[in-house]
ROZAKOL-238443 format. One record per residue: x, y, z of N, C-alpha, C in turn. Coordinates in steps of 0.001 Angstrom, whole numbers, plus 500000, padded with zeros to 6 digits. Layout:
% residues N
XYZXYZXYZ/...
% end
This chain:
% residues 372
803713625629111825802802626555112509803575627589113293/804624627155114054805343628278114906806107629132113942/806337628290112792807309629385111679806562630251111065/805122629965111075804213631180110476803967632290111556/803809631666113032803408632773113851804928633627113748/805784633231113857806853634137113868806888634806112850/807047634640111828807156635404110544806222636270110580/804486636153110775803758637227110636804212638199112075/804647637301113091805087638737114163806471639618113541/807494639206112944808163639851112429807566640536111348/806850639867110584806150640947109662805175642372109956/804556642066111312804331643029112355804927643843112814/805907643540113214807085644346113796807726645089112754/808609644882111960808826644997110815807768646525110088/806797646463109934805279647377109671805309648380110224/805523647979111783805557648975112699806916649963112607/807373649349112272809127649799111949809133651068110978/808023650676110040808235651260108681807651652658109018/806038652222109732805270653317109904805607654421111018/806610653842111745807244654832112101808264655583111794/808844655173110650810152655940109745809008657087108467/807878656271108336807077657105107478806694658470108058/805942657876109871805219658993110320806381660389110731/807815659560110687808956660799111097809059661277110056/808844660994108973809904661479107497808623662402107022/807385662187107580806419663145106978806477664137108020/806317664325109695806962665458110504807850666423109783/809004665768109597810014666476109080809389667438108015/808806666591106607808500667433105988808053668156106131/806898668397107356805999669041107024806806670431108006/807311670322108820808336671288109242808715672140108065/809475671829107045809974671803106394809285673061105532/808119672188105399806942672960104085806554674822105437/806286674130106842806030675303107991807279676884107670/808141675721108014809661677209107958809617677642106722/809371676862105049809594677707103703808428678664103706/807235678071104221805809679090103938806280680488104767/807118680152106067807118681443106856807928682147106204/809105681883105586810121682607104853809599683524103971/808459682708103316808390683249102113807476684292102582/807006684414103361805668685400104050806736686745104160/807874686108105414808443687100105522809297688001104166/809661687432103250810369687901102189809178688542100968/808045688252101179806835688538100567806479689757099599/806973690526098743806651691929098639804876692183098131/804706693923098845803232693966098420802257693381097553/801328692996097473800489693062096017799735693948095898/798794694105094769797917695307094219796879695236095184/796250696226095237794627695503096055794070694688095256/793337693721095771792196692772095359792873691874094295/794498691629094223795141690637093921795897689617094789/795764688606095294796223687642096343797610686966095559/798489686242096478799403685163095870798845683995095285/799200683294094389799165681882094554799566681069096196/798546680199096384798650679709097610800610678768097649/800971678496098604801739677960098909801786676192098307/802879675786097718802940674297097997803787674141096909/804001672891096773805405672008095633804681671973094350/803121671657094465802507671495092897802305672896092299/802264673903092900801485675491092668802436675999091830/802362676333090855803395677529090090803612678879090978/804885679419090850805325680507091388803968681604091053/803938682560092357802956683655092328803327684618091020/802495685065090574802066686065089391802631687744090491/803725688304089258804737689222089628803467690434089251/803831691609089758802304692795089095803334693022087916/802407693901087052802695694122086060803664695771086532/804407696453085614804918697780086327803822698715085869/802479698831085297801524699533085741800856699395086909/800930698293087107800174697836088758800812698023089830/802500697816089663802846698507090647803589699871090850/803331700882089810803210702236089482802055702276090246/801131701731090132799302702325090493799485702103092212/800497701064092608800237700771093971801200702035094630/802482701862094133803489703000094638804304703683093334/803723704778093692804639705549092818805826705842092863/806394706489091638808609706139092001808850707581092677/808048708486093363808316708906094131808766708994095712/808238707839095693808025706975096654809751706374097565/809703705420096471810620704874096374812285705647096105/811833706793095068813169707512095061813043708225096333/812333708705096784812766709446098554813554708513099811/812638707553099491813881706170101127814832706095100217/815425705627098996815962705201098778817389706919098744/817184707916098782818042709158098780818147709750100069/816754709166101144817513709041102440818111707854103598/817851706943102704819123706119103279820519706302102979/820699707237101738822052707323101951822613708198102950/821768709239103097822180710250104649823121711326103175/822818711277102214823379712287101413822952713660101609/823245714773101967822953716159101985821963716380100656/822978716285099711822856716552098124821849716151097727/821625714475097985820612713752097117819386714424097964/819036714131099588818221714198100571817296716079099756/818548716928099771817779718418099331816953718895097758/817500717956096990816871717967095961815417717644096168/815064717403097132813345717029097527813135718450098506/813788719654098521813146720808099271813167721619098405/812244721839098199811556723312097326812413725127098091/813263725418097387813114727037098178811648727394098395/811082727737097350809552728003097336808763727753098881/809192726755099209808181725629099925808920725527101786/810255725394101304810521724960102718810167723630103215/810640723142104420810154721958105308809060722293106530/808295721741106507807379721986107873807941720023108407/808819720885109685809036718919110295808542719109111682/807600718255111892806950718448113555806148719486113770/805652719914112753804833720957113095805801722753112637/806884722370112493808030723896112352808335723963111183/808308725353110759808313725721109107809839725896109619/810304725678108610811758725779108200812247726399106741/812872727697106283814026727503105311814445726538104459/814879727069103427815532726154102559817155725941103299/817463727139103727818545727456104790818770726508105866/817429726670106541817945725988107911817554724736107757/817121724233106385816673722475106564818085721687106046/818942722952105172820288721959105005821456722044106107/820623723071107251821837723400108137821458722229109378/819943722055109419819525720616110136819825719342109568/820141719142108468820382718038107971821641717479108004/822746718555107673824024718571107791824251718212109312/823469718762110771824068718769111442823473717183112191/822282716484111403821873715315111623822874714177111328/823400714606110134824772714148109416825483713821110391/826370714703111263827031714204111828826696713663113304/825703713907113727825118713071115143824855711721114767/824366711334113150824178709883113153825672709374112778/826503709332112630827699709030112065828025707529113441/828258706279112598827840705271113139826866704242113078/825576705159113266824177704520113199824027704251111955/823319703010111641822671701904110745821303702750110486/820983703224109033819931704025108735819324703196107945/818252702718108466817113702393107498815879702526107092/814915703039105504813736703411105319812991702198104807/811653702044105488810943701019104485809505701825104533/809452701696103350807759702308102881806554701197103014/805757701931103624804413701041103960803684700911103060/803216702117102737801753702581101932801801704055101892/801008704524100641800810706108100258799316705833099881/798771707602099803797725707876098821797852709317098763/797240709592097616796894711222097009796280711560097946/796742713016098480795881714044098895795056715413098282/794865716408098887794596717804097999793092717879097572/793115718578096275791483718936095501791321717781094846/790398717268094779789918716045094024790116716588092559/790632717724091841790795717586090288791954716977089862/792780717020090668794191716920090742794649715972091709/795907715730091462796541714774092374798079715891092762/797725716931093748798977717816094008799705716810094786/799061716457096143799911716236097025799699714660097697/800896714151098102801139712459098165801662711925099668/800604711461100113801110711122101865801454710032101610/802865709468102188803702708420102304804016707395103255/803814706941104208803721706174105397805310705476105279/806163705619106723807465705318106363807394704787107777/808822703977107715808885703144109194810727703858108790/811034704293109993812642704317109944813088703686111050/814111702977111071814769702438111808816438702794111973/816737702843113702818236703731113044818674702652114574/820239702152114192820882701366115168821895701690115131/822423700779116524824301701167116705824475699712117827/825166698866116965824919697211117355823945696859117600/823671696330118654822790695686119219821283696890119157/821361697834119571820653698765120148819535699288118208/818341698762119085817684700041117328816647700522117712/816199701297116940815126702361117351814250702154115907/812602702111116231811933702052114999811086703210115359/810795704068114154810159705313114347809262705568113043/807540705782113843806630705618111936806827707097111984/806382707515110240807033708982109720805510708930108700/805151709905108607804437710106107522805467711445106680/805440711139105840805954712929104574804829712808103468/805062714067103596804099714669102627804684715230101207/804269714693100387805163715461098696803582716298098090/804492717584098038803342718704096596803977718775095598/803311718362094309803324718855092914803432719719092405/804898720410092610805645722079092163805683722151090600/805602722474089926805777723069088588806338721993088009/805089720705088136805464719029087158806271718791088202/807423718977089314808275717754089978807777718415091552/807844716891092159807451716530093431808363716909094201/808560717892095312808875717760096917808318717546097836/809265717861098842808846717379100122808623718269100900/807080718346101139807171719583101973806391719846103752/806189718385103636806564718282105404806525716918106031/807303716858107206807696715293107891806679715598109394/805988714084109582805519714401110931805926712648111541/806713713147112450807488711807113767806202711514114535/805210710492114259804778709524115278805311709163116383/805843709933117287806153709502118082805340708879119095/804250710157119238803063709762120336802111708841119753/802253708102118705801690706966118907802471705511117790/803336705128118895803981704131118855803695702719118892/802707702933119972801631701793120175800621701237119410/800646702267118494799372702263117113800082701346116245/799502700317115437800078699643113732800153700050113306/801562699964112135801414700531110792800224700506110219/799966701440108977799253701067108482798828700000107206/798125699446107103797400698259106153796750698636105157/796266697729104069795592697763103319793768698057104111/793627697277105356792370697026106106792423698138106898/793298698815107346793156699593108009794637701355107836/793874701830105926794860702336105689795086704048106331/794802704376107627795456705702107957796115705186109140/796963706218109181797583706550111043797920707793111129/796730708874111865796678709884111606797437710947112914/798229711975112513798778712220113450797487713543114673/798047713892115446797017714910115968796981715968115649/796850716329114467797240718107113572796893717364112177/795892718297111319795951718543109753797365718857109659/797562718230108494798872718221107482798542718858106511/799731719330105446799998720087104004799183718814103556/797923719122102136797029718356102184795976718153102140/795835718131103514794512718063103886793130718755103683/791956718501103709790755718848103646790550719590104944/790402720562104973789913721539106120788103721193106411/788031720418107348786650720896108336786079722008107974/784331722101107799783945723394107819784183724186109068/784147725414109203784400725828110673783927727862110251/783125727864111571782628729362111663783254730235112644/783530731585112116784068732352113257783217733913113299/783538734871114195782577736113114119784025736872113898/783608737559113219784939738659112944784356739720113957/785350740539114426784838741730115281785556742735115342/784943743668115538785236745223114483784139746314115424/784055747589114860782761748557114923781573747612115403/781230746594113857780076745490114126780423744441113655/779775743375114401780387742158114240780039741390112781/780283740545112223779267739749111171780250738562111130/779394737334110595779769736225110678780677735480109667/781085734593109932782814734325109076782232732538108533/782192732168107836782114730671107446783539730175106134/783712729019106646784853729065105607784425728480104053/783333727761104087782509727328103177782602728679102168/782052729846102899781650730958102329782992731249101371/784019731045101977785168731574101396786021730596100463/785235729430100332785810728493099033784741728500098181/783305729265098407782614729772097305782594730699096364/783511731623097342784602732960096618785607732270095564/786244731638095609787539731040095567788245732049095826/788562731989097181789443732881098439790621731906099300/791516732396099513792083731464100639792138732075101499/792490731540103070792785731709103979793788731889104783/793858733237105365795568732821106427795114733250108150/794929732152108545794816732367109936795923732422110874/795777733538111153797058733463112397796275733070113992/796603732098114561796408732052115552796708732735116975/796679733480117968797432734003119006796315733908120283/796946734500121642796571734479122825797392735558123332/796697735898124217796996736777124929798898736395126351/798090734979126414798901734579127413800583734017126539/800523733848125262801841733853124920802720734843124416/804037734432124746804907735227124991805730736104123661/805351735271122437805434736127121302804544736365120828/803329736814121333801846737140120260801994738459119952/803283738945120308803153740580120075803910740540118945/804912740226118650805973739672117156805164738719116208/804170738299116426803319737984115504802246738270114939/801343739813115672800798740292115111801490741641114707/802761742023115333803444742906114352803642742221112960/803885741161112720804479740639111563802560740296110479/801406739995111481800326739863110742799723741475110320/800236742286110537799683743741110407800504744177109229/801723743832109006802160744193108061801518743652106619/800582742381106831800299741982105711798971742354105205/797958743223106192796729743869105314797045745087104710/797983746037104353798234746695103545798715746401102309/799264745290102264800039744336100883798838744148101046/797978743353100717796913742212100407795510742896100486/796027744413100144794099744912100304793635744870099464/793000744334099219791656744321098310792181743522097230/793140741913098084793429741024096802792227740446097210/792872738968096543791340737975096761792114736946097801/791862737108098614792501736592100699791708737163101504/791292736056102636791012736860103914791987735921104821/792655737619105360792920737113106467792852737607107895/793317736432108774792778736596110254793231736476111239/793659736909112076794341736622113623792855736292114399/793293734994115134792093733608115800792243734013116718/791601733754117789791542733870119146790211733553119820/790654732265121013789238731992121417789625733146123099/790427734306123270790470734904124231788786735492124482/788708736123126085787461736713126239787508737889125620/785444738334125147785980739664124601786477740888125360/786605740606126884786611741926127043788341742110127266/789179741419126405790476741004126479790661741528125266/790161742263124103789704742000122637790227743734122219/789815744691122883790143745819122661791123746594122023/792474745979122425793675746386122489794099745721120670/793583744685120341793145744808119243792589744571117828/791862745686118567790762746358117579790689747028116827/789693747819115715789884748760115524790295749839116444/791615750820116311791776751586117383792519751599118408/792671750354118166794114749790119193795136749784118651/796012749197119087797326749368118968797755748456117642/796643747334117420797327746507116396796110747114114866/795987747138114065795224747545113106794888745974112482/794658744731112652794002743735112202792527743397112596/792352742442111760791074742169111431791037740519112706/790214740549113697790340739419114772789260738597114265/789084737610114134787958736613114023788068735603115317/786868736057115748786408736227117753786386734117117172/786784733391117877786450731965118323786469731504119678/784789731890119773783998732233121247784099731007122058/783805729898121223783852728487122577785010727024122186/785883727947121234787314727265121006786990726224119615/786228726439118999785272725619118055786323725236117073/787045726394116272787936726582115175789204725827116042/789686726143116890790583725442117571790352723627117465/789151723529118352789176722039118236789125721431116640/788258721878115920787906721478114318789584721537113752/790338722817113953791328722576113175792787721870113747/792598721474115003793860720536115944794512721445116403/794053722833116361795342723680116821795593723814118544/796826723389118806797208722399120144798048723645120510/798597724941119854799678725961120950799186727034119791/799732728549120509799793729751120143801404730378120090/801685731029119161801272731126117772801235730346116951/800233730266116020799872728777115333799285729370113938/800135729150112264799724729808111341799320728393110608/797756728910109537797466727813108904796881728686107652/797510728288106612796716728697105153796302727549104082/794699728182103957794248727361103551793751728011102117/794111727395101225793605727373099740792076727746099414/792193728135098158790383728220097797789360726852097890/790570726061097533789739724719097632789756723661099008/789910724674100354790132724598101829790887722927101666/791869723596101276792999722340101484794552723277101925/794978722439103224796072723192103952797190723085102815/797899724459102976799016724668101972800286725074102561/800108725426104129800974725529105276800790726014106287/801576725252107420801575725142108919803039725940109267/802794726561110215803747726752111666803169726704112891/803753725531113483803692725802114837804361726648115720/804194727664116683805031728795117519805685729652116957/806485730366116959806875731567116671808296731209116188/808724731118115264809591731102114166810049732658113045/810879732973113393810725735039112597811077734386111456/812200733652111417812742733253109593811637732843108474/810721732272109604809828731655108573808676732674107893/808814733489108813807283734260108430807539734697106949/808657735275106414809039735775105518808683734719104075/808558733470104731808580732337103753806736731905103665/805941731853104717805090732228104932804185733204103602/804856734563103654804115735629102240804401735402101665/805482734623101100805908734269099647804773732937099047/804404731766100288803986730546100141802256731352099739/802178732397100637800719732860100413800399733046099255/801397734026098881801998735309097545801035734200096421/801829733174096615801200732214095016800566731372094863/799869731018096501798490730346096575797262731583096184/797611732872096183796566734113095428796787733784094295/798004733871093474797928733583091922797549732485091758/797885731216092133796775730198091758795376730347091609/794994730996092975793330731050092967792973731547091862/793554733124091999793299734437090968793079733377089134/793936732399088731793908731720087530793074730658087619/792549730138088928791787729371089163790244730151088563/790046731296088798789079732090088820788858732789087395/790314732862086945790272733270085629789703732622084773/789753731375085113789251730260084129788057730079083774/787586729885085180785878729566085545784703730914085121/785625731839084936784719733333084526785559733578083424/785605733384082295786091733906081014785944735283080910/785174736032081395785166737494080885785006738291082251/784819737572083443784793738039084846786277738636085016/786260739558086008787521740082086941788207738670087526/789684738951087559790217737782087999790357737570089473/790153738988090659789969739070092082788791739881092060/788665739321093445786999740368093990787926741629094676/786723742177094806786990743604095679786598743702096746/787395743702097853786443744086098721785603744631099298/
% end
């Protein structure tokens, strides 16, 4: 009898022994299974929309790879060839994505084909040291819904020097030049840092300014002259017309070098198919000087309670925005830049011949510009 009670207490004990080497050895694992699931999260690359992984575990077959149409459809190799030609910090590779044609608009500033390799070069050597790195978030098509011109890119850059790094979101913008893609403007998130990348659930992060791109807001202005009459921009993508608004004020300090430089362009451009306009939400009785009769010979389109301003983000003076027949922005300057203006009539020059063939098309036996 005492040799049985002992034996079943050792056999007790013993049990207990086991189930606690079991309940550790399954902890462990399951640690185990915790740190590979996180790895693999973190090492994870995109999927398509509305395709998930295979769930996690030892019985599950490896996740289903996209096919390279699916992930063509998710990111295009435009994409990918841009981080991947500016991580090298190459001059060479980096400019083959700037159009002469086109120029850079970065931060809002039109730039040269000139001065974007003389900024780049001189970026060149300020990063010399720093750890450059691009990772792409997410893109989508912008522009006229017939077409797919232009491609917003969502970028995270990160740039270090040991210990020390800096992460900075970037949107660029690529247009569809004659079949090959550039780059034809960068905008630094800076002011909103605090914001997420963007997601599949939540895919914009929009900066505070329309971009090359974009869909222009309807927006009304009064032109004013002898007599006034009313300006809609609707009206002027029913034309198929584009737009060049020059923005100015009275109170800045180059509005006089910029409507010298906007006066020179209604004698070129009379009676193409363009309207254009120097903005101003100034008072009218500030308006005179010019007018017909004044000193400047342009055409003002009065923006009485800042309407066109707020609708189009425009945040300083001088501020140029042209907009296409199909009121999609085709270029920005912010402030007063002289090099650029020149780049400016050229960018205009062949958003008219577009229209003008745009128009040719749609009227087979019609005039290819209106008259004014």
């Amino acid at each position: 009898m005492v040799c049985s009670k002992s034996r079943i207490a050792f056999e007790k004990k013993l049990g207990l022994i086991t189930m606690r080497k079991m309940k550790k050895r399954i902890a462990v694992s399951f640690i185990i299974i915790i740190v590979t699931g996180f790895c693999s999260l973190a090492t994870a690359q995109p999927w398509p929309s509305g395709e998930k992984p295979a769930p996690q575990g030892l019985t599950q077959p490896p996740p289903k790879q996209p096919s390279k149409l699916e992930a063509e459809a998710v990111t295009p190799p435009l994409a990918t060839e841009f981080r991947d030609d500016y991580r090298s910090l190459d001059p060479n590779r980096i400019m083959k994505w700037i159009s002469p044609k086109r120029g850079l608009v970065e931060d809002g500033i039109l730039m040269t084909f000139d001065e974007t390799r003389k900024k780049l070069q001189s970026m060149q050597d300020e990063l010399k040291g720093f750890k450059i790195d691009m990772t792409f978030v997410r893109g989508y098509y912008t522009g006229s819904s017939e077409v797919n011109d232009f491609y917003r890119g969502f970028y995270e850059l990160t740039m270090g020097q040991g210990k020390v790094s800096q992460s900075i979101k970037t949107i660029a913008i690529f247009e569809k030049i004659n079949s090959q893609w550039f780059l034809v403007q960068t905008q630094n998130l800076r002011l909103a840092q605090n914001s997420p990348l963007p997601t599949m659930d939540k895919p914009t992060l929009e900066p505070n300014m329309l971009m090359v791109g974009d869909h222009v807001p309807e927006f009304n202005g009064t032109i004013q002259g002898k007599t006034t009459q009313k300006f809609s921009s609707e009206l002027a993508q029913r034309r198929g017309r584009p737009v060049l608004l020059n923005f100015f004020t009275r109170i800045s300090g180059d509005f006089g070098a910029q409507l010298d430089w906007a006066q020179t362009l209604y004698p070129k451009y009379k009676g193409k198919n363009v309207y254009i306009f120097c903005v101003t939400d100034d008072a009218p009785e500030f308006l005179k000087p010019y007018l017909a009769g004044g000193k400047w010979k342009i055409a003002v389109l009065h923006d009485d309670k800042s309407l066109i301003h707020l609708d189009l983000k425009i945040d300083i003076s001088p501020y140029i925005m042209l907009i296409d027949q199909n009121g999609v922005v085709r270029v920005i300057s912010r402030g007063y830049n002289k090099s650029s203006l020149g780049l400016v009539d050229k960018i205009l020059n062949d958003v008219i011949d577009q229209a003008n063939q745009a128009m040719s098309l749609s009227k087979k036996n019609g005039p290819p510009i209106h008259k004014q």
